[in-house]
NUFI-947686 format. One record per residue: residue in three letters; x, y, z of N, C-alpha, C in turn. Coordinates in steps of 0.001 Angstrom, whole numbers, plus 500000, padded with zeros to 6 digits. Example, Ala and Ser with C-alpha at 12.3 -4.5 7.8 and 13.67 -1.06 7.14 Angstrom:
<pts>
ala513190494310507800512300495500507800513200496700507800
ser512850497750507080513670498940507140512900500030507870
</pts>
This chain:
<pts>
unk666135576071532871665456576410534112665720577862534508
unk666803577915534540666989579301534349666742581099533858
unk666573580330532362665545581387531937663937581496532283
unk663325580591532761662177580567533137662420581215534113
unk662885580789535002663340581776536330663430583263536306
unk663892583632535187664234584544534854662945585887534431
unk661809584573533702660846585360533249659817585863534545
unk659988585100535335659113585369536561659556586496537672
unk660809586576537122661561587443538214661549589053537327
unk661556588988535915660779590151535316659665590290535387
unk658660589231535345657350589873535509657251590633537314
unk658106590136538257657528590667539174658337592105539417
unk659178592444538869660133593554538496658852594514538242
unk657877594439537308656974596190536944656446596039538154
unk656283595395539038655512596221540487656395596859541179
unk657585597197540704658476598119541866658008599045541903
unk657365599850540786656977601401540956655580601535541518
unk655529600793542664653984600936543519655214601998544360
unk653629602512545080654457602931546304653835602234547356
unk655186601556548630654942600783549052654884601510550209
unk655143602798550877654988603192551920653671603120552467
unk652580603036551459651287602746551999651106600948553099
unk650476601416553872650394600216554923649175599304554332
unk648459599455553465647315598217553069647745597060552747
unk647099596306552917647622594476552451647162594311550933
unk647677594930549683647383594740548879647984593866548135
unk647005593127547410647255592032546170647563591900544862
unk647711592876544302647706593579542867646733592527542029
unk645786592411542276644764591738541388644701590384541248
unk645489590140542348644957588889543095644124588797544492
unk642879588071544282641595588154545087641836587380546329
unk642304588208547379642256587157548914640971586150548958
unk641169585220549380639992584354549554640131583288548821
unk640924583667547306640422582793546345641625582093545586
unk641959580865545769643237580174545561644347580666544319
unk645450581414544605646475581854544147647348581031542765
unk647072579225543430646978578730542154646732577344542861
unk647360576223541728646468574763542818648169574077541707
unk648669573196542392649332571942541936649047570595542559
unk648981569887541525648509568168542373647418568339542907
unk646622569242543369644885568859543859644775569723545074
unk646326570723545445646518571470546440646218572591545756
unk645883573656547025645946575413546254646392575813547787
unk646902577195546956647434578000547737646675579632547826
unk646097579911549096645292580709549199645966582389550498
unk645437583488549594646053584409550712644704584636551250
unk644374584518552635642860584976552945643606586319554154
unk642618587255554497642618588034555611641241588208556553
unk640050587259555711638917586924556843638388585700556193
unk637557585625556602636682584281556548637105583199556894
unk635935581735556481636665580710557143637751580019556830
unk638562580342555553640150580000555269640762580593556528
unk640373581830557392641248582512558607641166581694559439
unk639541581217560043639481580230561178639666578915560885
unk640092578721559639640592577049559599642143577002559871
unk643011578267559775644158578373559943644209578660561636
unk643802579463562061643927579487563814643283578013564271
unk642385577185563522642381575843563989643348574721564222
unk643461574984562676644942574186562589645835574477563478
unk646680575757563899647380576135564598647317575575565954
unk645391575718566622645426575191567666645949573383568051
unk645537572844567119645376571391566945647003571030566994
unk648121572109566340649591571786566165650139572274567549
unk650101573857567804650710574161569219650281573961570354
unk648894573526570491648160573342571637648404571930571958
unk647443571076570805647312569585571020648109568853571289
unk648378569168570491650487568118570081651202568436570643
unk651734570284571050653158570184571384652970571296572991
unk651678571598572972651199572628574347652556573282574360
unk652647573991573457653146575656573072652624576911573551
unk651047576260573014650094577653572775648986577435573837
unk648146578011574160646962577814574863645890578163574273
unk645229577253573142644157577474572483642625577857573619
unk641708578130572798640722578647573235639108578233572474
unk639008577480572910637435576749571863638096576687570598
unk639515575958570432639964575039569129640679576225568575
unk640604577538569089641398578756568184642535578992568664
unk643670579063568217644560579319568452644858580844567574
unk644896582326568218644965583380567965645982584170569090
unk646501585368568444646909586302568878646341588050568889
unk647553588742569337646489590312569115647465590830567676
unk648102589968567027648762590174565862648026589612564254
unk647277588932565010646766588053563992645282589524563212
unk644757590539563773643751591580563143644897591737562459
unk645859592212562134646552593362560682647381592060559950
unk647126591078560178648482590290559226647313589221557975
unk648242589071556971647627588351555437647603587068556061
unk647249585646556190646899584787556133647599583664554557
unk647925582906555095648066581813553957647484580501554268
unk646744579553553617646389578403553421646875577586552384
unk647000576525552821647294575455551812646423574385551969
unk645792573368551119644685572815550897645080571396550567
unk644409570148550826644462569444550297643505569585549145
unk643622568028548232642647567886547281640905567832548068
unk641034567271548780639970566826549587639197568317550756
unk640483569613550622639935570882550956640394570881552461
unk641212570236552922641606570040554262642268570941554578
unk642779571706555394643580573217555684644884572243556064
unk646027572005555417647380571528555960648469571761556053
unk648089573149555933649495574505556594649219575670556364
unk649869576199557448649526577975557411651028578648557707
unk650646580206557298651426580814557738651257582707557559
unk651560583379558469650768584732558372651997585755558029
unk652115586786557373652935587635557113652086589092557664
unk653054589961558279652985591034558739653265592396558371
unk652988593258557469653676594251557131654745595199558150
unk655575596147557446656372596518558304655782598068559313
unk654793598195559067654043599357559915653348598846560893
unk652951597844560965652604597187561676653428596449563677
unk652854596275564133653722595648564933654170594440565060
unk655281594145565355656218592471564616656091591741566287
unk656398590565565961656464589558567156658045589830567825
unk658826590259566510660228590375567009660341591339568129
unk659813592791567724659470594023568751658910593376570254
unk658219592781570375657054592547571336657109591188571904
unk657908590009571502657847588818571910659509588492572408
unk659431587147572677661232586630572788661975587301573743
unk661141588283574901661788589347575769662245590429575829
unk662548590978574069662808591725573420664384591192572901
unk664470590302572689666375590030572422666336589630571102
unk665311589825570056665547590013568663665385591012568136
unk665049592487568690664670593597568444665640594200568153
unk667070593826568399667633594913567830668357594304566186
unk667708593017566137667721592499564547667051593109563569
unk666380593860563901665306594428562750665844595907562495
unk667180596346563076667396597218562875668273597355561399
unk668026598432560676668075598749559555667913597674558238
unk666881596838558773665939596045557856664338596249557752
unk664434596918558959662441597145558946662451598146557864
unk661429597876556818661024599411555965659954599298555107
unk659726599483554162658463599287553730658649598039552393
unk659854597890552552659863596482551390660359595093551624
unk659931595469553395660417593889554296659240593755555140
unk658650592602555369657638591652556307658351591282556748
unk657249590425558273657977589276559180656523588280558916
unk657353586884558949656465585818558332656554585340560071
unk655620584610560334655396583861561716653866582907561642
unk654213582014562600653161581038562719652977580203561713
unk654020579937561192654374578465560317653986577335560884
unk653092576582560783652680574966560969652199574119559772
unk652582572933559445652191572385558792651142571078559713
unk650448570184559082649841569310560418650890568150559792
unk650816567227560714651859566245560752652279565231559760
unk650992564789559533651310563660558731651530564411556828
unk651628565536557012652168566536555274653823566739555763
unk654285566716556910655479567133556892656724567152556449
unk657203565733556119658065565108555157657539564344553523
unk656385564267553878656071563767552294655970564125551301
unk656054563514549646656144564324548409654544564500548415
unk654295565815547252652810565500547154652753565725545913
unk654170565195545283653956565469543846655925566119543107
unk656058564885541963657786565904541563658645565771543002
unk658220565365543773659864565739544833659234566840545443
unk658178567545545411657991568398545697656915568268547417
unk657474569415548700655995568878549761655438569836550137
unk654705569819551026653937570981551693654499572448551493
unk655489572506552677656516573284552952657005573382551419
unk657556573250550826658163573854549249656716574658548533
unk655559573706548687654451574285547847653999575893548838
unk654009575971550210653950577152550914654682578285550624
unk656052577873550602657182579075550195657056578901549280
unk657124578142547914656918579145546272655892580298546674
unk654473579403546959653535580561546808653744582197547409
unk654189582064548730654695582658549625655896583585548665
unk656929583392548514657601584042547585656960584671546130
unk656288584142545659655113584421544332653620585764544600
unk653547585389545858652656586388546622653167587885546571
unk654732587632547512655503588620547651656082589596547136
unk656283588554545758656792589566544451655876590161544224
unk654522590006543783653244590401543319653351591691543855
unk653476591560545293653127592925545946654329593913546232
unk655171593818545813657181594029545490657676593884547086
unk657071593151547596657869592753549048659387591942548645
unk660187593032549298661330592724548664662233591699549385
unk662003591382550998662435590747552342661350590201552989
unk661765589223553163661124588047554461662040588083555927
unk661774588544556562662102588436557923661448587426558633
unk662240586187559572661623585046560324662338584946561382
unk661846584239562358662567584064563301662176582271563590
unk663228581414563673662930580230563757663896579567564446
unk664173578361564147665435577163564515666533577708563771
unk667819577655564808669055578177564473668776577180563029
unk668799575860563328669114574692562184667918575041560898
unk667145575790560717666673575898559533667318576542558463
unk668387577123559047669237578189557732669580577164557198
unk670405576456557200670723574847556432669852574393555848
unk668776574171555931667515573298555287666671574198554024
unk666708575400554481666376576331553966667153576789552609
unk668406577052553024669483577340552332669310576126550785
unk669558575092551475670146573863550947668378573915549620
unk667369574432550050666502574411549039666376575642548363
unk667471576202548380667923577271547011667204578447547509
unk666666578998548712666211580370549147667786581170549338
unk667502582462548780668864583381549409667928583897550714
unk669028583362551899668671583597552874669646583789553377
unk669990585089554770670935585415555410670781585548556989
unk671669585324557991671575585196559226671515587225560120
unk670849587151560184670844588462560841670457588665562213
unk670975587964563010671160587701564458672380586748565092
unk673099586167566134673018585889566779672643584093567199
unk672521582956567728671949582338567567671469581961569003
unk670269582603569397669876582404570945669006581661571410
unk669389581154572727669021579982573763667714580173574303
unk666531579696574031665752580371574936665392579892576452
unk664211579860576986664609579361578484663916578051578469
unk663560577908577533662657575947577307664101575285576484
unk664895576074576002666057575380574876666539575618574017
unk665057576008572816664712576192571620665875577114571582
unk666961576970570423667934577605570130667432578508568671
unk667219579611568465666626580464567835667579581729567315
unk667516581805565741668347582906564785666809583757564099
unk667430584531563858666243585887563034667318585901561665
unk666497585482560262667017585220558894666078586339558271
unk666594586805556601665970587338556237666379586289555003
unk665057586388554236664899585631552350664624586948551702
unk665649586675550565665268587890549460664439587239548888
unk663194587825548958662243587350547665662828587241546161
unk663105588365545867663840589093544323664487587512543893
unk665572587829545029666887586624544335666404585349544696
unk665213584624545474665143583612545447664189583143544697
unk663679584068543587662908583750542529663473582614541644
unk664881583379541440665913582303540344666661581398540895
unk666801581152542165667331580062542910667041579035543469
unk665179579625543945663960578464545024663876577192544086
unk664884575375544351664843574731543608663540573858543172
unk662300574477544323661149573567543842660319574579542838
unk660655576052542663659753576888542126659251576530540869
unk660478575945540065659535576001538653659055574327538304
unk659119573723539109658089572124539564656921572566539873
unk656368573718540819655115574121541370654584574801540233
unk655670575864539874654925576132538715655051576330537345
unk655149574623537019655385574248535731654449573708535293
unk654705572445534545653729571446534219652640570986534922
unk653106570711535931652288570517537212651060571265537677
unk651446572170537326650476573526537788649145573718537260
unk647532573497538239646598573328537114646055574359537199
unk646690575626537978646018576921537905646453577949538355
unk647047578594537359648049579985537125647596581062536911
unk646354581149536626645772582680536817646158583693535182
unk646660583018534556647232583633533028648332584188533569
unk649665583516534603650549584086534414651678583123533412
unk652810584312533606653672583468532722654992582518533682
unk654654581310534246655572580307535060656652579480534737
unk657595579606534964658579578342534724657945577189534735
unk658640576823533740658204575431533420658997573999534435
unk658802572799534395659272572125535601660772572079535586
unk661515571730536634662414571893536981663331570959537582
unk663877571436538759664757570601539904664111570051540917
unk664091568873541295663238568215542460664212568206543368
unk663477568444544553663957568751545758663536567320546903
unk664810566680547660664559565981548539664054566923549498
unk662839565081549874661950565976551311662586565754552737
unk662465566816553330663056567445554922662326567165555551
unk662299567420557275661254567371557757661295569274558059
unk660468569479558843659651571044559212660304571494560098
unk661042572885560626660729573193561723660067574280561474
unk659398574899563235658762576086562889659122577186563227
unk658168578438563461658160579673564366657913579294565919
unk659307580125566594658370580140567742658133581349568633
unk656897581590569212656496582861569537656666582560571243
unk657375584144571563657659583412573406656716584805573955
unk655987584975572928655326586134573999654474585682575727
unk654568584620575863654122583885577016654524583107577348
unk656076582908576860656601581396577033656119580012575900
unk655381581186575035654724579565573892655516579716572486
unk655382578457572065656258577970570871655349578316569798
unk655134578576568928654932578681567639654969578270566339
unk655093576948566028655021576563564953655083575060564882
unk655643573883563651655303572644564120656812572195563874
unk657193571709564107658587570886564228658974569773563383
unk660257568850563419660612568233562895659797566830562966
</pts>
């Protein structure tokens, strides 16, 4: 398993010599819009318009609005003024159903951390913001994907972050910056991401007890224990890359999410 690991973490090694100071959302020859790869009857898609975008601010509405009135949707959309500059992710059922999202932000850009939470994670981003770290936000999965396998041991949430990590390398994003549930470093951890605490662990004024983590993409290439299950055997569409073959199955968790307090609203879907 290991060496497979290994091969994926060289192939994403020749994109270091981009230069990343440029602010575009680029893909290195992977086509936004158009599914990144598919396991079990799912795909994983980076969109930045169309209706993969508004099926994800749907979803969103239907999780923070409906269910947990976090958010204050708007004719079924659940959007922000962050959501014009950030990449988009979808995940799909077989049946084409949108059943999790999640948006990444470049670092020129403006972060939720800067601008949301009152400002009391802002001084977390200090000497991590740069041009080879994002902030990921607006994680939801819809409910009934949350704890279940959808294939290998493998669920939603595992099939999101491979891709999500697989995306990242592509484009040599070297850091994931999040801000979530103190209790996800554990859950997280425990599914083989190198992930580190870079905050604090704060109270907010609804409860929600909240840490700011960063994931090395790089190192959690060879560690993420569902990565080479997603993309191994399993996998019915790889794009001609070269993937680990299957692997370590991972018991299923339940979810927590992002939460965004730029108004007092929560952000993401929960346990």
């Amino acid at each position: 398993m290991l060496q497979s690991q290994l091969m994926l973490t060289e192939q994403a090694s020749g994109l270091e010599g981009h230069n990343l100071q440029s602010c575009e959302r680029r893909s290195y020859g992977v086509s936004c819009g158009k599914p990144l790869f598919r396991f079990r009857g799912y795909s994983f898609t980076p969109v930045i318009e169309g209706s993969d975008r508004i099926d994800a601010f749907r979803l969103r509405a239907e999780i923070y609005d409906d269910e947990f009135g976090w958010a204050r949707a708007s004719g079924n959309i659940e959007q922000d003024e962050f959501d014009n500059y950030s990449t988009h992710y979808v995940v799909k059922s077989p049946g084409g159903e949108t059943v999790a999202t999640i948006r990444t932000i470049d670092h020129c850009f403006a972060w939720m951390a800067d601008n949301c939470f009152g400002g009391v994670f802002a001084q977390s981003t200090v000497g991590i913001r740069d041009a080879s770290t994002i902030e990921a936000s607006r994680l939801c999965i819809r409910k009934e994907y949350r704890s279940s396998s959808i294939g290998s041991g493998v669920s939603v949430l595992d099939f999101l972050l491979a891709g999500l990590l697989f995306h990242n390398n592509l484009r040599g994003i070297e850091n994931t910056y999040i801000i979530t549930f103190a209790t996800m470093y554990r859950m997280l951890a425990r599914r083989g991401l190198d992930i580190r605490c870079c905050s604090e662990t704060i109270t907010m004024a609804d409860g929600c007890r909240l840490r700011a983590f960063v994931i090395n993409n790089r190192a959690s290439l060879r560690t993420f224990k569902p990565l080479p299950v997603v993309y191994g055997d399993g996998a019915e569409e790889t794009k001609g890359r070269h993937l680990p073959p299957t692997g370590d199955k991972l018991p299923m968790r339940g979810i927590a999410g992002l939460r965004s307090a730029s108004s007092g609203d929560v952000s993401g879907s929960v346990c």
